[in-house]
VOBANU-787522 format. One record per residue (C-alpha): residue number from 1; residue in one letter; z, y, x. Coordinates in Angstrom, 1 decimal, always signed. Example, Ala and Ser with C-alpha at 12.3 -4.5 7.8 and 13.67 -1.06 7.14 Angstrom:
2
+-----+---+--------+--------+--------+
!   k ! r !      z !      y !      x !
+-----+---+--------+--------+--------+
!   1 ! A !   +7.8 !   -4.5 !  +12.3 !
!   2 ! S !   +7.1 !   -1.1 !  +13.7 !
+-----+---+--------+--------+--------+
//
This chain:
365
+-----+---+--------+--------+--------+
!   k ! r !      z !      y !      x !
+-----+---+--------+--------+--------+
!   1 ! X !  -35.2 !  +12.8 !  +22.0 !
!   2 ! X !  -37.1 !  +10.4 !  +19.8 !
!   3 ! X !  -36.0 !  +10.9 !  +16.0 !
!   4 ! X !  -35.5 !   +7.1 !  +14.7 !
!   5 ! X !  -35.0 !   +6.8 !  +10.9 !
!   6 ! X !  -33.7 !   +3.5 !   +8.8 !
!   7 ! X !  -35.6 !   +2.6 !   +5.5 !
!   8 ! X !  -33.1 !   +0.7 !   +3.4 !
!   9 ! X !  -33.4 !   +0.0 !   -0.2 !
!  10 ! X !  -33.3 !   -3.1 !   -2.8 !
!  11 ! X !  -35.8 !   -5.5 !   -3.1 !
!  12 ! X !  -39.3 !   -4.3 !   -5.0 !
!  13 ! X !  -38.8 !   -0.6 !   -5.2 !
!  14 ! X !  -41.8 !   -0.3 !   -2.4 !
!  15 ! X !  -40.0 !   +0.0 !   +0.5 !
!  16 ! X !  -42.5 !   -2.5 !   +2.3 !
!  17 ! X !  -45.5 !   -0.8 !   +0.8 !
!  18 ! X !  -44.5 !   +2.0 !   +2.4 !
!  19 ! X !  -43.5 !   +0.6 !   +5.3 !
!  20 ! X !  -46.5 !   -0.9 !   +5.8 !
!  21 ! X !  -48.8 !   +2.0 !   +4.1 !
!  22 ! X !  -46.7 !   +3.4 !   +7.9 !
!  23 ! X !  -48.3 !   +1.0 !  +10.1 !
!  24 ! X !  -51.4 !   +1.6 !   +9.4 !
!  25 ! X !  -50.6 !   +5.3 !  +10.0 !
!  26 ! X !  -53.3 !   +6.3 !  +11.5 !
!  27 ! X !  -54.5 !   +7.5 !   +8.3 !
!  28 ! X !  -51.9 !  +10.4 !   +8.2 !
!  29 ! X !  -52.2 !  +12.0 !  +12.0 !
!  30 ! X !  -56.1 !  +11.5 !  +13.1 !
!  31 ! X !  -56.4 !  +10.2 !  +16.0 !
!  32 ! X !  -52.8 !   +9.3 !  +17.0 !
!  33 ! X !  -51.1 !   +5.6 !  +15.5 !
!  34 ! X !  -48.3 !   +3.9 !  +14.5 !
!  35 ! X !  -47.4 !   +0.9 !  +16.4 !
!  36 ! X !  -45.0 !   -2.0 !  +15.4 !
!  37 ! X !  -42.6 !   -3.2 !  +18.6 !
!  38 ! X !  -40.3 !   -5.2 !  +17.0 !
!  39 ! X !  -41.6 !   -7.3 !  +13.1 !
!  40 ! X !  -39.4 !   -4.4 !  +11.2 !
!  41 ! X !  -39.4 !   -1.6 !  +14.0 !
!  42 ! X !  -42.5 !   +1.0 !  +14.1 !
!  43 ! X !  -42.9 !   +4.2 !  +15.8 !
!  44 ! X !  -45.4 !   +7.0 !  +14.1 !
!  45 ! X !  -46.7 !  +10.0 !  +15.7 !
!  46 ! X !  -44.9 !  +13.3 !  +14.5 !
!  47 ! X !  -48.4 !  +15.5 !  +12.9 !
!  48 ! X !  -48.2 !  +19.2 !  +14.1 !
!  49 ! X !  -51.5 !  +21.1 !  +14.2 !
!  50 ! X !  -49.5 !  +23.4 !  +17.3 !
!  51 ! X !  -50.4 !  +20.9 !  +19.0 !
!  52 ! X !  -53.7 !  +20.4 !  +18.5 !
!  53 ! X !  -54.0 !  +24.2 !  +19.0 !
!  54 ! X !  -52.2 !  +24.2 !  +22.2 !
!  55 ! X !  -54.9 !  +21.5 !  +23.1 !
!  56 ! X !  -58.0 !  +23.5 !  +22.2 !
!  57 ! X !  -56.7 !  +25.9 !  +24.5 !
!  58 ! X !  -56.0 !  +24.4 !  +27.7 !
!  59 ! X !  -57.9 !  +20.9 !  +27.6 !
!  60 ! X !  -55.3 !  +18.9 !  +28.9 !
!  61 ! X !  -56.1 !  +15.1 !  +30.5 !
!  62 ! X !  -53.9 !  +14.0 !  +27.9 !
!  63 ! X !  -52.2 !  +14.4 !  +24.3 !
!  64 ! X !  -48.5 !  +13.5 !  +23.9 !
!  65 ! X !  -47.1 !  +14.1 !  +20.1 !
!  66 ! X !  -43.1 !  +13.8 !  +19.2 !
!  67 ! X !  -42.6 !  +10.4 !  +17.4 !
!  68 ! X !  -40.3 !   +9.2 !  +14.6 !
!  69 ! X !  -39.0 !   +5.5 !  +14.8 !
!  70 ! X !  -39.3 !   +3.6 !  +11.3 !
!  71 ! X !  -36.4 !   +0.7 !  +11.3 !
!  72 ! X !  -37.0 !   -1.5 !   +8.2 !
!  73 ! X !  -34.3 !   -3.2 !   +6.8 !
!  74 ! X !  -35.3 !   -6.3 !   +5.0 !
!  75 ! X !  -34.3 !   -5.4 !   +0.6 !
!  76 ! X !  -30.6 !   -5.2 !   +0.8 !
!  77 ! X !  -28.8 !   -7.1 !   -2.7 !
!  78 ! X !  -25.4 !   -7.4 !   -4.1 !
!  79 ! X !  -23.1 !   -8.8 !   -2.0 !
!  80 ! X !  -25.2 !   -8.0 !   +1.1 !
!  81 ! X !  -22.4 !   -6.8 !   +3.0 !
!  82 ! X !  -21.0 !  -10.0 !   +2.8 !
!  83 ! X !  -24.0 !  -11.9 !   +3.9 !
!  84 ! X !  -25.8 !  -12.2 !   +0.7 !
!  85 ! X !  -30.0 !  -11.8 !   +1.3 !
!  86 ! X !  -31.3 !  -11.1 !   +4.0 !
!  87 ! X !  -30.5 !   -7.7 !   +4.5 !
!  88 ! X !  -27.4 !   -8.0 !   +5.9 !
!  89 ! X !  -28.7 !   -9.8 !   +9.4 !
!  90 ! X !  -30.6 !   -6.0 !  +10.1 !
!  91 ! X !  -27.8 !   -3.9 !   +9.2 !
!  92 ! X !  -26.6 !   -3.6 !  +12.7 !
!  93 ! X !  -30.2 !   -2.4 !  +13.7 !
!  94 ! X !  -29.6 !   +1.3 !  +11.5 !
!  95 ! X !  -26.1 !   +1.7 !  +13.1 !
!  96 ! X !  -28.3 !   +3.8 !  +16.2 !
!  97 ! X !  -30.5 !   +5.7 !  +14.1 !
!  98 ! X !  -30.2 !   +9.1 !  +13.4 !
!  99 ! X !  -30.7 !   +9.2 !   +9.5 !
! 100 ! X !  -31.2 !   +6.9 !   +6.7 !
! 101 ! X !  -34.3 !   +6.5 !   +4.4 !
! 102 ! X !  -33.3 !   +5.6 !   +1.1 !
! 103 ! X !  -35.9 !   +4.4 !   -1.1 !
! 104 ! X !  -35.1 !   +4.1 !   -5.0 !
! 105 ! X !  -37.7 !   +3.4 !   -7.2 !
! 106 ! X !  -38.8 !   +5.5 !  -10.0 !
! 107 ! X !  -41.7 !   +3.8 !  -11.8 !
! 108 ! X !  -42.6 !   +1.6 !  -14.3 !
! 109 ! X !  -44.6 !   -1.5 !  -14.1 !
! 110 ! X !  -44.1 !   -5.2 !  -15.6 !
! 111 ! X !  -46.6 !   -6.6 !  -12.8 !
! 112 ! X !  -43.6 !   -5.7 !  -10.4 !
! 113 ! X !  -40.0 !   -7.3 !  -11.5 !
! 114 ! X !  -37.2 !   -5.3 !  -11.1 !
! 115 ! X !  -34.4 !   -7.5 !   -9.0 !
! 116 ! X !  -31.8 !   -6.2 !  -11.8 !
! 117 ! X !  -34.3 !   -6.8 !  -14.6 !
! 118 ! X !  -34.8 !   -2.7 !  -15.8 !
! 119 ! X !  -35.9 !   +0.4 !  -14.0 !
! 120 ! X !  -32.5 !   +2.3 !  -13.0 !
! 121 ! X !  -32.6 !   +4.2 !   -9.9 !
! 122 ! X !  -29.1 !   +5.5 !  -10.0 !
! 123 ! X !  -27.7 !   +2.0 !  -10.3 !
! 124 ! X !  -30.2 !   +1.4 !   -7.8 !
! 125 ! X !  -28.6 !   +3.9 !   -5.4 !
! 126 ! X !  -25.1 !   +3.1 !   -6.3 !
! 127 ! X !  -25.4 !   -0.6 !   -5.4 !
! 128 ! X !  -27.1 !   +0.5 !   -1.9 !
! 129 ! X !  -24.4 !   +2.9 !   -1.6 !
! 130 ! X !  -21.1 !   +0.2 !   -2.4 !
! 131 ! X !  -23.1 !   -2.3 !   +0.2 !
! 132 ! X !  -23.3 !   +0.4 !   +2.9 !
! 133 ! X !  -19.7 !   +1.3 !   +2.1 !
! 134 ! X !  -18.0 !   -2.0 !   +2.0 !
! 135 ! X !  -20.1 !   -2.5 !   +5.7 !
! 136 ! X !  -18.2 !   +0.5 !   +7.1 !
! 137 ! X !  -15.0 !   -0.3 !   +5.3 !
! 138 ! X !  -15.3 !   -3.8 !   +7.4 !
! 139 ! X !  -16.1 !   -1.9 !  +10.7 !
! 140 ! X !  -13.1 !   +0.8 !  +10.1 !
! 141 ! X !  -10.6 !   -2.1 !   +9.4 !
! 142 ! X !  -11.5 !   -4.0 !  +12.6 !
! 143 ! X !  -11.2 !   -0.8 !  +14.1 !
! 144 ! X !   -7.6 !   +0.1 !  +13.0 !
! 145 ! X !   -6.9 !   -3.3 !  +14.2 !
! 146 ! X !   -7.5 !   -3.0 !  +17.9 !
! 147 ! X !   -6.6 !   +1.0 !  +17.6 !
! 148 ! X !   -2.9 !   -0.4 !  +16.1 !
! 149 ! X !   -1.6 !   -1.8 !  +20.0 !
! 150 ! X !   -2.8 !   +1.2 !  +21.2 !
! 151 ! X !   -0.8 !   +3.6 !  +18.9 !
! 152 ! X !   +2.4 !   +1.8 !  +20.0 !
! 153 ! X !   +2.6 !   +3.6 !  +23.1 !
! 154 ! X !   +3.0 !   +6.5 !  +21.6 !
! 155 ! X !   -0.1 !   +8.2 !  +22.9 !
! 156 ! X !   -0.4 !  +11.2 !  +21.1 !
! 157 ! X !   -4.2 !  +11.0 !  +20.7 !
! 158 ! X !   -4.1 !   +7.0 !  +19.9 !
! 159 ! X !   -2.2 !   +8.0 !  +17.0 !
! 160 ! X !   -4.7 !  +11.2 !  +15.8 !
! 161 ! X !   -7.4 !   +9.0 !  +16.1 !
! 162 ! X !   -5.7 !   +6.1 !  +13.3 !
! 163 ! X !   -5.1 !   +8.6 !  +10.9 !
! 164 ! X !   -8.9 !   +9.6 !  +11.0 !
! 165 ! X !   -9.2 !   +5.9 !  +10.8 !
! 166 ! X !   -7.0 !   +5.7 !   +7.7 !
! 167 ! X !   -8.5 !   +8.4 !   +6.7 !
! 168 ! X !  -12.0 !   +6.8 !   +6.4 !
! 169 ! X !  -10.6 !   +3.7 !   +5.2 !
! 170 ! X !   -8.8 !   +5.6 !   +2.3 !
! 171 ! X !  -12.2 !   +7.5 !   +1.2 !
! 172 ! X !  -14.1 !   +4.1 !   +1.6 !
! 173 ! X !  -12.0 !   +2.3 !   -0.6 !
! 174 ! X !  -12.4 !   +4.8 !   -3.4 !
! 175 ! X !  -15.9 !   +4.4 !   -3.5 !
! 176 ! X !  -17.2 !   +7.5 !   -1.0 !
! 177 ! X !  -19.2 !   +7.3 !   +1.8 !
! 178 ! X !  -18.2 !   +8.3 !   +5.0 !
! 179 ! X !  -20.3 !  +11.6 !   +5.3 !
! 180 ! X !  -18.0 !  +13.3 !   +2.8 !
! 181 ! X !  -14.4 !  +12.5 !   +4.6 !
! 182 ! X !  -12.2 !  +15.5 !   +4.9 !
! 183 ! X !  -11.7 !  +15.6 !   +8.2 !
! 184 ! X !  -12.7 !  +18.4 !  +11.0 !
! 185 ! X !  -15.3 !  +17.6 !  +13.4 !
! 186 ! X !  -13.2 !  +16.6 !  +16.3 !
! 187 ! X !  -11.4 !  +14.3 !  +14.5 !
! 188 ! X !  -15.0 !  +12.7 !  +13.4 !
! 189 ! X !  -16.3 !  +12.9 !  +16.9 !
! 190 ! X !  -13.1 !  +11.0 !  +17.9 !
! 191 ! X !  -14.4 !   +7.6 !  +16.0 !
! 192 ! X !  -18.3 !   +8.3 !  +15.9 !
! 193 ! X !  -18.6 !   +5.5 !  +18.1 !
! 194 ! X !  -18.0 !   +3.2 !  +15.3 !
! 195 ! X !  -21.8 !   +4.3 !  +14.0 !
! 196 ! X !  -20.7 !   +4.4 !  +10.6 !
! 197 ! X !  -23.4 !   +3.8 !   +8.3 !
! 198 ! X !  -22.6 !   +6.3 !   +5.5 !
! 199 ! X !  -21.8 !   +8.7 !   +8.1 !
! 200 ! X !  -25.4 !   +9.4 !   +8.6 !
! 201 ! X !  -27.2 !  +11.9 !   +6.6 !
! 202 ! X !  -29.6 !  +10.9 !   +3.6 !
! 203 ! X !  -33.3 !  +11.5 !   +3.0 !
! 204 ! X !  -33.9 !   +9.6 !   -1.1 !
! 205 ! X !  -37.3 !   +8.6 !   -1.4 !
! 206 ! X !  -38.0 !   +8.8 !   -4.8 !
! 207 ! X !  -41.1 !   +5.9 !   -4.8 !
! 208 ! X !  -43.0 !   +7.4 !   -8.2 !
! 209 ! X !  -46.6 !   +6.3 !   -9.6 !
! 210 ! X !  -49.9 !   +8.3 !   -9.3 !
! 211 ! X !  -48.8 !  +10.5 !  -12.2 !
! 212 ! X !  -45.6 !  +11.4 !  -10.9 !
! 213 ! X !  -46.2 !  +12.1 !   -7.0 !
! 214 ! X !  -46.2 !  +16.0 !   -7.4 !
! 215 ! X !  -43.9 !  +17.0 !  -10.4 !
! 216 ! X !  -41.6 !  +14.0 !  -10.6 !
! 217 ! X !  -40.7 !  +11.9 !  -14.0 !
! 218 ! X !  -37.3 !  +10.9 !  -15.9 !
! 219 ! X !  -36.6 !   +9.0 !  -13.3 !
! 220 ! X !  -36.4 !  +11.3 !  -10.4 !
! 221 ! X !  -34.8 !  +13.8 !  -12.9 !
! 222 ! X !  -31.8 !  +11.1 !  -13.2 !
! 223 ! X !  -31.8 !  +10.4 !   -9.5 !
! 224 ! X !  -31.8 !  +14.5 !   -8.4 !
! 225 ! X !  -28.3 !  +15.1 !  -11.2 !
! 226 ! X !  -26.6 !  +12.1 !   -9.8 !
! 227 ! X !  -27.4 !  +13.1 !   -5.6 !
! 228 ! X !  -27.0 !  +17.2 !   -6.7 !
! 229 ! X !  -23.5 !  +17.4 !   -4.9 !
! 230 ! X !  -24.8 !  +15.4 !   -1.8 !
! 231 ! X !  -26.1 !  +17.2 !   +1.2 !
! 232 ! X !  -29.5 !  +15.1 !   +1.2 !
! 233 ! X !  -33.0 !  +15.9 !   +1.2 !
! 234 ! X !  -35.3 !  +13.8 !   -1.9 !
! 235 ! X !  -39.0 !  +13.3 !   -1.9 !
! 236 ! X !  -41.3 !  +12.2 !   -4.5 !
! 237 ! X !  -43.6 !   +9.6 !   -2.3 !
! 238 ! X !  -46.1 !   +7.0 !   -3.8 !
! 239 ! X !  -46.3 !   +4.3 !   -1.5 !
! 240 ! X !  -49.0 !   +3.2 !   -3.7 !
! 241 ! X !  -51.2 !   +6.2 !   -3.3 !
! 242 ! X !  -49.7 !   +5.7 !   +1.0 !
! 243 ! X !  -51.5 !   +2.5 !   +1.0 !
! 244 ! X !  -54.7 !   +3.9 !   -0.7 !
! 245 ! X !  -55.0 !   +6.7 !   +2.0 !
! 246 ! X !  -53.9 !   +4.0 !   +4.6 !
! 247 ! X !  -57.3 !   +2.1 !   +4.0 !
! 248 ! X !  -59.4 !   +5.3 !   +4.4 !
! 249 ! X !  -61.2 !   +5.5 !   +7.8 !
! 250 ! X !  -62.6 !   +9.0 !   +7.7 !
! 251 ! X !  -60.0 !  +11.9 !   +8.5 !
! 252 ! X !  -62.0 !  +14.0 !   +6.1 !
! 253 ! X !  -61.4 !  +11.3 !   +3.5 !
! 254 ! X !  -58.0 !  +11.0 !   +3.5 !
! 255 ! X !  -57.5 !  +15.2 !   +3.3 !
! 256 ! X !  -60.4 !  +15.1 !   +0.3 !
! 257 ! X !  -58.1 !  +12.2 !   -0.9 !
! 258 ! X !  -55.0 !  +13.9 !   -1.1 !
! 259 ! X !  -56.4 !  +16.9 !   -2.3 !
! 260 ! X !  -58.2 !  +15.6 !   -5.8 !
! 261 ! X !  -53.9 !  +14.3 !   -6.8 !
! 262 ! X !  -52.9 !  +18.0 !   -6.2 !
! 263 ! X !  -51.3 !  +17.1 !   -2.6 !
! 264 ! X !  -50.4 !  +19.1 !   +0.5 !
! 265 ! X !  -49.8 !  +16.4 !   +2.8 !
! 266 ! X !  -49.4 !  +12.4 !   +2.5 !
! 267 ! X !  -46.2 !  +11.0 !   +2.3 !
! 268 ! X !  -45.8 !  +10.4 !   +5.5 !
! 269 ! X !  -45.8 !  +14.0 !   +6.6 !
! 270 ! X !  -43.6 !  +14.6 !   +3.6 !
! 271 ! X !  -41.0 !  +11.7 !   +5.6 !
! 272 ! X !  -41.3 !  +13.5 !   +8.7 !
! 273 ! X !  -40.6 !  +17.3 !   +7.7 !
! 274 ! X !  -38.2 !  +16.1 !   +5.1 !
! 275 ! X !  -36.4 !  +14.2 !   +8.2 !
! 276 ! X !  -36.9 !  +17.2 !  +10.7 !
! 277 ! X !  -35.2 !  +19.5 !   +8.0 !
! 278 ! X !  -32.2 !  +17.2 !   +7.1 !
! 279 ! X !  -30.9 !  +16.8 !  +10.9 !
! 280 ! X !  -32.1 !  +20.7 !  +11.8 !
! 281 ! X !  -34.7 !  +19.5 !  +14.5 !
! 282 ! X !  -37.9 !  +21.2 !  +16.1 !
! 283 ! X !  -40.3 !  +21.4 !  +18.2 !
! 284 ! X !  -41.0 !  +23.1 !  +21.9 !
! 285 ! X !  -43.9 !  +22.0 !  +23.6 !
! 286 ! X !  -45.0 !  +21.9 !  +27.8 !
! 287 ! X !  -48.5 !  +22.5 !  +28.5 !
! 288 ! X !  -50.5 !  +22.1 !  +31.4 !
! 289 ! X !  -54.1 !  +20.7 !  +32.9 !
! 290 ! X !  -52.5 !  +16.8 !  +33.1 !
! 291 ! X !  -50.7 !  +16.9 !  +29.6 !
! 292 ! X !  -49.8 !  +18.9 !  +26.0 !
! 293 ! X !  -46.9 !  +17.3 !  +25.3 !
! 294 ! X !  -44.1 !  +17.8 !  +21.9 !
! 295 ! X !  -40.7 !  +17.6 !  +22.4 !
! 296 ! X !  -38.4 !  +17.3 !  +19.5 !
! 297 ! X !  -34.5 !  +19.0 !  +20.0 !
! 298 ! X !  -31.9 !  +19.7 !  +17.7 !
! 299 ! X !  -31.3 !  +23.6 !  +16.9 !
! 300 ! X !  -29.2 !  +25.6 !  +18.6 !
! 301 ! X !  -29.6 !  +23.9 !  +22.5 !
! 302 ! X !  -30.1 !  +25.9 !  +25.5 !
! 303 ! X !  -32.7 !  +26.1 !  +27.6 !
! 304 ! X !  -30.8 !  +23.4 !  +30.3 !
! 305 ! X !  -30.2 !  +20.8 !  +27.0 !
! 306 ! X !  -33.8 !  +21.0 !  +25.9 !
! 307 ! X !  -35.0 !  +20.6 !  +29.6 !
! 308 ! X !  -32.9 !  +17.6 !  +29.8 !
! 309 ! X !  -34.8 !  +16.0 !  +26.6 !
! 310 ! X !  -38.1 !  +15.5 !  +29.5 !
! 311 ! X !  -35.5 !  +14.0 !  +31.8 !
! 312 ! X !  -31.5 !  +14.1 !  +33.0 !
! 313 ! X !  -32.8 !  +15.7 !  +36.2 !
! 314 ! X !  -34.4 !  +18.6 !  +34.9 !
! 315 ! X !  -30.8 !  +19.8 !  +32.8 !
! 316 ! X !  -28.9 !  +18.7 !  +36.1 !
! 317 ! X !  -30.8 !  +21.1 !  +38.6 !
! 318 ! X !  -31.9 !  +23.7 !  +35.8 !
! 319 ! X !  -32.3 !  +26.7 !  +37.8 !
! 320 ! X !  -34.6 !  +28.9 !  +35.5 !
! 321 ! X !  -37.2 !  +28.3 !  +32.2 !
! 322 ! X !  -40.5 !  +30.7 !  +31.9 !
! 323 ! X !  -40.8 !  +30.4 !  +27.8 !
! 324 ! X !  -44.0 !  +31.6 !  +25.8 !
! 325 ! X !  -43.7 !  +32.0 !  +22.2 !
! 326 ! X !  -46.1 !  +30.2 !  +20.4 !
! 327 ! X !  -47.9 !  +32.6 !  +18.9 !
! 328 ! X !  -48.4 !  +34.9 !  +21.9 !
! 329 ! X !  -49.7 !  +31.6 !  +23.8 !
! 330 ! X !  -52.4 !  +31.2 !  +20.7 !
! 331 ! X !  -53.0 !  +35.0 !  +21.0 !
! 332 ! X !  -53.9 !  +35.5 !  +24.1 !
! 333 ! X !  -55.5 !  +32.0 !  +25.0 !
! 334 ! X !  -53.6 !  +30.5 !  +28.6 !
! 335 ! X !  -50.3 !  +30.9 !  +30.1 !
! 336 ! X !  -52.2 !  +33.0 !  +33.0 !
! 337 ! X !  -52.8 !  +35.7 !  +30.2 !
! 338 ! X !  -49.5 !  +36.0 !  +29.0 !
! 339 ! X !  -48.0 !  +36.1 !  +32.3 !
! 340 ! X !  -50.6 !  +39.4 !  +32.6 !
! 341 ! X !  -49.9 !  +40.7 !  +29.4 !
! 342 ! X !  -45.9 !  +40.3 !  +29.6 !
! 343 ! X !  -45.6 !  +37.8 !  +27.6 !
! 344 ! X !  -44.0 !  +35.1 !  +29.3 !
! 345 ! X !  -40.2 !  +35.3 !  +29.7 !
! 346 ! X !  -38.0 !  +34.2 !  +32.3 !
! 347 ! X !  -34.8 !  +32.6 !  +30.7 !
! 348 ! X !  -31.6 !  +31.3 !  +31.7 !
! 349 ! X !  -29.1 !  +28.7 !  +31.0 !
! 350 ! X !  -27.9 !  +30.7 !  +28.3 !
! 351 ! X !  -31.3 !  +31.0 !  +26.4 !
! 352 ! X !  -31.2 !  +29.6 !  +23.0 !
! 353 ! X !  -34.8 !  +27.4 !  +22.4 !
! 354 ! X !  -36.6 !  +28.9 !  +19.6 !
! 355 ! X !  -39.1 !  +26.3 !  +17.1 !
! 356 ! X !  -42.9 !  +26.8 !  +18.6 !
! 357 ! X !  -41.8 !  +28.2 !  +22.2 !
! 358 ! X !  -43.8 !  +26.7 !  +25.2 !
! 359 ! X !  -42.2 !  +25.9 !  +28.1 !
! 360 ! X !  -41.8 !  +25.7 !  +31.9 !
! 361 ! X !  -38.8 !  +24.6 !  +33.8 !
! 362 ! X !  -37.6 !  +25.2 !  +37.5 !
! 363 ! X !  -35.2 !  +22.8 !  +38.7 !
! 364 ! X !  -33.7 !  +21.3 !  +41.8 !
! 365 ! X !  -31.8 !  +18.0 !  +42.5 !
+-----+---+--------+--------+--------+
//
């Protein structure tokens, strides 16, 4: 399962700086890219040095990484829900994804006009926030609509599912977004086919200058007490300092870059594991002579679910999985070792897949 992320945002916070500082992303992951296949549609490779690891080890024909896809949503304005800017033509494009990007900005600088005229990034996040809104308050209504001629036939479950509806419409209207209704999971489940877009969870991207990118500023201070009751993940990014490493050729380079600013890792990877974290994914990984290949799951799938990920088939006619944790697979240096050592598991359909484990699947169809 490919993770797939929308980028939304007003116009000139550096949304396309970053998105663009992502397309040239070769900068953050070696030797693997980032493609465009659609003008506002990219897809970067996920970094994981596992992988690379795995790779030393068995010398595979081939290298296959996880990969986020980067939807970017051209700056969404006042009124946008409606039809105003641009923004509003690409709104149906995020309705798929799994999580929104939110990028606020959180710098100052008179070379770059703010579309409201002053630096605000709470305003800044409320106007996204009433445009997103109003576009699911527009989707629910249509929705109670058709679900109405339905509920007069006194189906039981027609008429469970237009309360959830007024439900939603209810919080809408007072200003919420959908992700915080009051209603249990069933009844969410029951309508998640309407793709609401403040349904989905929240990764803020706090877009700060050089000076800011590791300890934050006023700025992301006003941003973090305003989001502190939301369940959301917020990152201090400069797509600035993105676009710098971006233009670096050397691998080398681009780790010596980021380590004279006092960073870790680039933004990038910063997007990535803050995304991973937010919708509880990880990582399990196949490896043999023709490929070394990442697969990203959600927590908590069996060993049938995770098998289906590499193809229907394989979670159809699941018979068995041999697992190998990762570290045992680093430890002892192939899969024939383990398998000597007693370190390679058979598991069932019951087997829970663990972050890291390395896996082989018996199936028949």
């Amino acid at each position: 399962m490919g993770l797939q992320c929308g980028i939304v945002g007003l116009p000139n916070v550096g949304k396309s700086t970053l998105f663009n500082a992502l397309s040239n992303a070769k900068a953050q992951a070696a030797n693997f890219p980032f493609c465009t296949i659609e003008p506002n549609i990219g897809v970067i490779t996920v970094p994981d040095q596992r992988l690379t690891e795995l790779a030393k080890l068995v010398n595979p024909n081939r290298i296959v990484p996880t990969t986020v896809e980067i939807v970017d949503i051209a700056g969404l304005v006042k009124g946008a829900s409606k039809g105003e800017g641009l923004g509003n033509q690409f709104l149906g494009n995020i309705r798929s994804t799994d999580a929104i990007i939110h990028v606020v900005r959180c710098f100052d600088d008179d070379n770059v006009i703010h579309v409201d005229g002053s630096v605000n990034p709470v305003r800044d996040k409320e106007i996204i926030d009433t445009e997103l809104q109003l576009k699911d308050l527009e989707t629910v209504e249509k929705r109670i609509a058709k679900q109405e001629k339905v509920t007069k036939t006194g189906d039981r479950d027609a008429k469970r599912i237009m309360d959830s509806l007024h439900a939603y419409k209810s919080h809408l209207e007072s200003g919420k977004s959908a992700r915080s209704v009051a209603l249990s999971e069933e009844d969410k489940a029951a309508v998640a086919d309407m793709f609401l877009l403040t349904a989905k969870p929240v990764l803020y991207v706090c877009n700060v200058d050089e000076a800011s990118v590791v300890t934050g500023n006023k700025y992301t201070k006003q941003l973090m007490d305003a989001v502190k009751d939301e369940t959301a993940e917020l990152l201090f990014i400069s797509a600035a300092i993105e676009a710098e490493i971006a233009l670096l050729e050397s691998y080398d380079d681009r780790i010596a870059f980021l380590n004279d600013l006092g960073l870790k890792e680039s933004g990038v990877q910063k997007l990535i594991h803050g995304s991973y974290h937010l919708l509880n994914l990880f990582t399990y990984f196949t490896a043999g002579v023709q490929e070394v290949r990442a697969w990203t799951i959600k927590s908590g799938m069996v060993a049938p679910q995770a098998a289906g990920v590499i193809h229907s088939d394989f979670e159809k006619g699941f018979i068995r999985a041999e697992v190998i944790a990762y570290n045992d697979f680093i430890k002892y240096g192939s899969e024939a070792k383990c398998r000597e050592v007693g370190r390679l598991r058979v598991e069932g359909k019951e087997y829970v897949v663990a972050d890291g484990d390395v896996m082989h699947f018996l199936f028949n169809v």
